[in-house]
N, C-alpha and C positions, 0 to 999 in steps of 0.2 A: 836082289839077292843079298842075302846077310852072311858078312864072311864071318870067319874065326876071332879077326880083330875087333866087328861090332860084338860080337858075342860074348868074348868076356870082357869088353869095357861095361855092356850092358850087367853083365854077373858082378863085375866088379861095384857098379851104385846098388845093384839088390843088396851087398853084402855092407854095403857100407849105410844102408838106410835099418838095416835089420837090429839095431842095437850101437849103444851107446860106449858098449866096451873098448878097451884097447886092440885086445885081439879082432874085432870087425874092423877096426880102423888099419891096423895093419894088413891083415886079410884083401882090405880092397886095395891097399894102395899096393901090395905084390900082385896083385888079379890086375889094377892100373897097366905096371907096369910090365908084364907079361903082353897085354893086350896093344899098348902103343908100341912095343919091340917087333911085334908080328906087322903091325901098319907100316913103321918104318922101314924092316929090311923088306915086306914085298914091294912098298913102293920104289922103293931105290931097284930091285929088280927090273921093274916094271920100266920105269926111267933108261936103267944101262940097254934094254932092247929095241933100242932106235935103228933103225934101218942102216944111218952113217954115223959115223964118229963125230964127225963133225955137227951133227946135231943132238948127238949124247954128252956132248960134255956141255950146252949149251942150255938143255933140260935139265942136268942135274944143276946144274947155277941158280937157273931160275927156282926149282923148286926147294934149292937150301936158303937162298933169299926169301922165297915166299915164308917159309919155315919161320925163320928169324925174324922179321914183319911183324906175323901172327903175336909169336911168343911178346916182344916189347908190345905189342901193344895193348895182349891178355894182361902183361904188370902192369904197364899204366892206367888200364881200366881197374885193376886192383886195389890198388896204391890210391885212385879218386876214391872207390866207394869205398873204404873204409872211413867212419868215424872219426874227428878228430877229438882227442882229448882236451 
């Protein structure tokens, strides 16, 4: 099933592959981040409806960790393949 969050990250690269303009560049990176805001807060919904508390605060730990993980290690694979001068 394809939520609202695939959907316009998906509309967000059509727009951002569509021309070389500023405005497509801006366009996608507000359609971006429109689209990561809808992932974020249903997930964290998603997360706070744990059965006990006790394992709701245990889930959102882990998946702001996983979060943080992800993001250094998206820069550090950045940061390698970039070119050196």
């Amino acid at each position: 099933m394809i939520t609202l969050k695939e959907t316009n990250v998906l509309f967000s690269a059509l727009v951002a592959v569509s021309g070389l303009e500023l405005l497509n560049f801006y366009a996608a990176l507000i359609l971006l981040g429109v689209g990561w805001n809808f992932g974020f807060v249903s997930g964290t919904h998603l997360l706070q409806s744990a059965p006990r508390t006790t394992y709701r605060y245990a889930r959102l730990l882990t998946a702001d960790c996983a979060s943080l993980v992800k993001a250094s290690i998206g820069s550090r694979l950045q940061r390698c393949s970039r070119p050196r001068d």
